[in-house]
Backbone as CSV, one residue per row, in Angstrom:
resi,resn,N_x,N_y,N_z,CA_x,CA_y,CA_z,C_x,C_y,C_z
1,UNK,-77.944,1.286,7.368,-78.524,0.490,6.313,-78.437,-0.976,6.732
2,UNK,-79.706,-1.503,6.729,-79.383,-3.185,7.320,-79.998,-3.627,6.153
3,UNK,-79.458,-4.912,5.823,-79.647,-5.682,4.613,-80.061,-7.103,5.231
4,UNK,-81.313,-7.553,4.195,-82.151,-8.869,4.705,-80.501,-9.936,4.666
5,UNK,-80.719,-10.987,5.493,-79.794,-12.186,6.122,-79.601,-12.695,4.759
6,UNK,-80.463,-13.333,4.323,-80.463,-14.493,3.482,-79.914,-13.723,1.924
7,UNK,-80.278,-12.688,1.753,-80.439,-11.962,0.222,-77.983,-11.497,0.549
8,UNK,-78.243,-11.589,2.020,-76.688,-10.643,2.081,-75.676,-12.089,2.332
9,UNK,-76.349,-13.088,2.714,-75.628,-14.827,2.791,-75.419,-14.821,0.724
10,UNK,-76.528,-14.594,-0.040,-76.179,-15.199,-1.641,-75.256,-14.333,-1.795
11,UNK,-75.225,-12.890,-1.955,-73.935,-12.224,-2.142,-72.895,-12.203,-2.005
12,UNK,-72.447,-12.595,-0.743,-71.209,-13.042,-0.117,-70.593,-14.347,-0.805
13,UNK,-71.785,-15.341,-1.046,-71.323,-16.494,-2.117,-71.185,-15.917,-3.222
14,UNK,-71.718,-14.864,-3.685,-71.144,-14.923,-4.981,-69.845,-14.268,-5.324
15,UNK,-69.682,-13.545,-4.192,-68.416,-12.793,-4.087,-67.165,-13.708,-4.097
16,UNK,-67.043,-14.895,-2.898,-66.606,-15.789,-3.110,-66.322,-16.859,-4.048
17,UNK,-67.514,-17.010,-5.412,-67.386,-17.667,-6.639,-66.946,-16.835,-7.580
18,UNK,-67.466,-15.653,-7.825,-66.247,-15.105,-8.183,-65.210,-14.616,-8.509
19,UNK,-64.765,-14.706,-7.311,-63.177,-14.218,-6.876,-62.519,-15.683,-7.035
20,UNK,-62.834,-16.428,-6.816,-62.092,-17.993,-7.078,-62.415,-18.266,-8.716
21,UNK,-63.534,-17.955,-9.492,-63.276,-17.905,-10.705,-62.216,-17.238,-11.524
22,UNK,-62.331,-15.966,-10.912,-61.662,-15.398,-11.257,-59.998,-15.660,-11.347
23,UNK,-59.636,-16.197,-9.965,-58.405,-16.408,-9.501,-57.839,-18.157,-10.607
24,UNK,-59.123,-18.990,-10.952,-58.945,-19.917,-11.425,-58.599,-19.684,-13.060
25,UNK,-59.542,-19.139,-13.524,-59.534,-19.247,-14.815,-58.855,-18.303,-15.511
26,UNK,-59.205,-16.828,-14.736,-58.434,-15.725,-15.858,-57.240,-15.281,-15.638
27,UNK,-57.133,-14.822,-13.896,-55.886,-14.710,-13.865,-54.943,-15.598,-14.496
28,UNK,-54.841,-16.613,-15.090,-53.246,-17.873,-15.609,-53.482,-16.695,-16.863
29,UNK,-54.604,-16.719,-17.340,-54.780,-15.960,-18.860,-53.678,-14.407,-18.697
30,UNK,-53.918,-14.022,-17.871,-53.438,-12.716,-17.585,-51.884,-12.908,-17.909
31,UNK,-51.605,-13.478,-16.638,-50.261,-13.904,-16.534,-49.212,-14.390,-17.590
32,UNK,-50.010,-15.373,-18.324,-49.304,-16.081,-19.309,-49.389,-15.316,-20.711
33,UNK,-50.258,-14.299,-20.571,-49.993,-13.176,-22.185,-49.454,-11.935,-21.357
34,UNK,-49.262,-11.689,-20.078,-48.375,-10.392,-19.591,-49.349,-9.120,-19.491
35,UNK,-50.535,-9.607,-19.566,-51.535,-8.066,-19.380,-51.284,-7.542,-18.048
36,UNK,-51.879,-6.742,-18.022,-52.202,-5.663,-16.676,-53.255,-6.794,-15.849
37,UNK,-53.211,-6.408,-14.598,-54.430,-7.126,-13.678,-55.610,-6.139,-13.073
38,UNK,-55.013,-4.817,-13.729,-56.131,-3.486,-13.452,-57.611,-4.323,-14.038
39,UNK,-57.413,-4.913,-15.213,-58.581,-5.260,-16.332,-59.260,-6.323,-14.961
40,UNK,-58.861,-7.266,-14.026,-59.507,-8.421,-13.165,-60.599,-7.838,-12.443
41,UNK,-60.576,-6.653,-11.974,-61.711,-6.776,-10.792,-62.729,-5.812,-12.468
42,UNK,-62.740,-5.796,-13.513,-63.879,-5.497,-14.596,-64.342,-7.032,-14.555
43,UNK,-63.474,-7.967,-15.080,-64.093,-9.117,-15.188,-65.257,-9.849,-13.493
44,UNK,-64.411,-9.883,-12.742,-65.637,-10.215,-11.790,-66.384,-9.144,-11.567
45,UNK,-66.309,-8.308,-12.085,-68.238,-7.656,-11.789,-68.546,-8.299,-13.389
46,UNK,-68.224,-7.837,-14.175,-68.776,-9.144,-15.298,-69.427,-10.607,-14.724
47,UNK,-68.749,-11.646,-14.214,-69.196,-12.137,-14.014,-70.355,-11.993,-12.738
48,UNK,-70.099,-11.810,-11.841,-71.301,-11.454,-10.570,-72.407,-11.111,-11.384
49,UNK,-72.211,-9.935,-12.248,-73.178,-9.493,-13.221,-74.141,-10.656,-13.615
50,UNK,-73.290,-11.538,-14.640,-74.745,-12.682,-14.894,-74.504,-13.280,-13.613
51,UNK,-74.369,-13.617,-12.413,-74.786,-14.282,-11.227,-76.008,-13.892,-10.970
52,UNK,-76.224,-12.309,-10.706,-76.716,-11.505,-10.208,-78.169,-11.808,-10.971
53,UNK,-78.054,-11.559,-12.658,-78.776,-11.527,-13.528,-79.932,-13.218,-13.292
54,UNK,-78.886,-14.105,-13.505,-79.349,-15.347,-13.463,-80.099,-15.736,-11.565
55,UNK,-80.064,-15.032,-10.911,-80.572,-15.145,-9.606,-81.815,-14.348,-9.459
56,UNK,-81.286,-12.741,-9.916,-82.079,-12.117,-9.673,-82.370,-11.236,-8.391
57,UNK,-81.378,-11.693,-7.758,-81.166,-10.935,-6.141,-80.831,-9.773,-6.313
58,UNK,-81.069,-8.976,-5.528,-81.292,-7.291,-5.445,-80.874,-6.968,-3.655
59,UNK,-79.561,-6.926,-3.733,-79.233,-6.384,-2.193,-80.184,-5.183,-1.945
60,UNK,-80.272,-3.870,-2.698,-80.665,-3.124,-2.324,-81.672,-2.737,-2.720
61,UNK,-82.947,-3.778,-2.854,-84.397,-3.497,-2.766,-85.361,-3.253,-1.882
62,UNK,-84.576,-3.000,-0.563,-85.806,-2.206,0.264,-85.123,-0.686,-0.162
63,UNK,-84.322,0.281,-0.799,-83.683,1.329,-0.806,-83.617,1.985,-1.659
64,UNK,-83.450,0.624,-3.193,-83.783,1.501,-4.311,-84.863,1.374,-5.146
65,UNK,-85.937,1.802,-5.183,-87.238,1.420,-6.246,-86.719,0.429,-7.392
66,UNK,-85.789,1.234,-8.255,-85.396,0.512,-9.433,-84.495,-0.720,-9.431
67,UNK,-85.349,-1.780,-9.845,-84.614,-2.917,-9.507,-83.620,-3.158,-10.674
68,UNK,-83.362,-2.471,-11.959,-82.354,-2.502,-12.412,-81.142,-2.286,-12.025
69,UNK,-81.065,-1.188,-11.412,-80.460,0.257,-10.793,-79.760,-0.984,-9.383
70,UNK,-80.591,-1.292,-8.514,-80.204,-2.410,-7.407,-79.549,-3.352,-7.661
71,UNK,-79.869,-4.053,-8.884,-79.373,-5.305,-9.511,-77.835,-4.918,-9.997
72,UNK,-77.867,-3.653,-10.428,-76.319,-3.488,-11.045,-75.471,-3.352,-9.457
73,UNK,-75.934,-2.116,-8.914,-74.916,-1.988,-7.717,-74.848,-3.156,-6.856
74,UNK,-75.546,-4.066,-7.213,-75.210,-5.547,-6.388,-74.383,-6.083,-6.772
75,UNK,-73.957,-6.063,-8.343,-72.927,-6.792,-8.946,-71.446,-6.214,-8.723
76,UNK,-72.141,-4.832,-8.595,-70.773,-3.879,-8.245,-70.033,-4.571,-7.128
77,UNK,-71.373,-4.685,-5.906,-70.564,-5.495,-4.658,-69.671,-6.648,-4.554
78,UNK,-70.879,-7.330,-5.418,-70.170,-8.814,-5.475,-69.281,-8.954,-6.462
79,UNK,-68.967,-8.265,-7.308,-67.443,-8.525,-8.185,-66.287,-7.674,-7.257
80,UNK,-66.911,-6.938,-6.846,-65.527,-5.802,-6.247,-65.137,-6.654,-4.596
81,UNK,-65.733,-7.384,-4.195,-66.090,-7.911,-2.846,-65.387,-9.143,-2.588
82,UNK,-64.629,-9.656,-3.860,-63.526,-10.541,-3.310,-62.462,-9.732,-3.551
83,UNK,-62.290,-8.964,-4.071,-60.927,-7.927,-3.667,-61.287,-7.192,-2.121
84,UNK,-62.514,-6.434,-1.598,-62.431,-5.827,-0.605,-61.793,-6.972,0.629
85,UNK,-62.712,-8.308,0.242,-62.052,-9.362,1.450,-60.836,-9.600,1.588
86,UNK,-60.362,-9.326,-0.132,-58.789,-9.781,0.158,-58.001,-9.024,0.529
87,UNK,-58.505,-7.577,0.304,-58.012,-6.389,1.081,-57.633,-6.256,2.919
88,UNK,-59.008,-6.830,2.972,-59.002,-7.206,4.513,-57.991,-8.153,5.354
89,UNK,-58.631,-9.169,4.465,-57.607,-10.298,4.928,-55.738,-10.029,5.020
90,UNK,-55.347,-8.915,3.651,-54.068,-9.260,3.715,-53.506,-8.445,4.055
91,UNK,-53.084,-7.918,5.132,-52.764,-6.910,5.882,-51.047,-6.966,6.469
92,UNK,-50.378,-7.342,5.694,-48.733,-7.802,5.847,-48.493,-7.129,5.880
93,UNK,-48.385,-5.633,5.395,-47.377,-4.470,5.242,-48.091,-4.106,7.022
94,UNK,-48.496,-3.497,7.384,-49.360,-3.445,8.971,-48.843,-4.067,9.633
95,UNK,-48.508,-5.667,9.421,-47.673,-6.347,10.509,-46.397,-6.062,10.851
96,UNK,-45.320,-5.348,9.424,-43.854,-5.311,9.195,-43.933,-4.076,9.691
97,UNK,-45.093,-2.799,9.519,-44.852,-1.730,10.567,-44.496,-2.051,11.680
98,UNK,-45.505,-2.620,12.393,-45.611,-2.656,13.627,-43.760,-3.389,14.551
99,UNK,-43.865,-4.523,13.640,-42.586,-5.204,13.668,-41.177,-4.160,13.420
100,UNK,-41.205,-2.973,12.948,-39.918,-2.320,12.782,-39.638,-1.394,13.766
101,UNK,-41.482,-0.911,14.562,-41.218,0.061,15.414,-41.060,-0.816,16.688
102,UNK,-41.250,-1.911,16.947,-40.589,-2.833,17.857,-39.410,-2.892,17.654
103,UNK,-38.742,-3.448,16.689,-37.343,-3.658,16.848,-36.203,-2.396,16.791
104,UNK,-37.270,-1.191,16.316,-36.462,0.226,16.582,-36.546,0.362,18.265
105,UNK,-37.427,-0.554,18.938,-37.247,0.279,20.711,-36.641,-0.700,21.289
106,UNK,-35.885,-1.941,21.093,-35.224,-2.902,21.321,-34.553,-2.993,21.371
C-alpha cells in the first residue's frame, strides 16, 4: 500500500499536533483529578477527528471509495499515531535487556 507524499506529510502533522495537544492540555486534566489515561488516546482521535474533518484529507482515498469510511480511519491513524511514535521512540525496557544479558556474561 503506498500512500500519496504530501496527503501522508499532513497526517504525520497532525499526529504530531495532536499528541502535543494532547500531552499539553489534557493530560495535567487527567492527572490533577486522578483519572485513568486509558480515556487519552479516545481523546486524540477526537481531536485528529475535527483535524481531519476541518482539512478534509483522506489517507486512504485511492483504496477506499467511501470517503467517509477513509476520513474516519485517517483519524484513527492520526490520533493513535502519536502513541505508535511514542511507542517507537521509547524503547528503554529493550535497552535494560540487553544491558543485563551483558552484565550476566561479564
Amino acid at each position: 500500500m503506498e500512500f500519496d507524499a504530501q496527503v501522508l506529510g499532513i497526517v504525520i502533522g497532525m499526529m504530531v499536533l495532536a499528541n502535543r495537544l494532547v500531552a499539553a492540555l489534557v493530560t495535567p486534566l487527567f492527572d490533577k483529578y486522578g483519572w485513568d489515561h486509558f480515556a487519552l488516546m479516545y481523546v486524540a482521535w477526537i481531536i485528529s477527528g475535527v483535524f481531519v474533518w476541518l482539512t478534509g484529507v483522506n489517507l486512504f482515498a485511492p483504496y477506499i471509495p467511501n470517503e467517509l469510511i477513509g476520513q474516519i480511519l485517517t483519524a484513527i491513524v492520526a490520533g493513535g499515531g502519536g502513541n505508535i511514535l511514542h511507542d517507537i521512540t521509547d524503547q528503554g525496557t529493550t535497552l535494560i535487556g540487553i544491558n543485563e544479558e551483558l552484565s550476566d556474561k561479564g
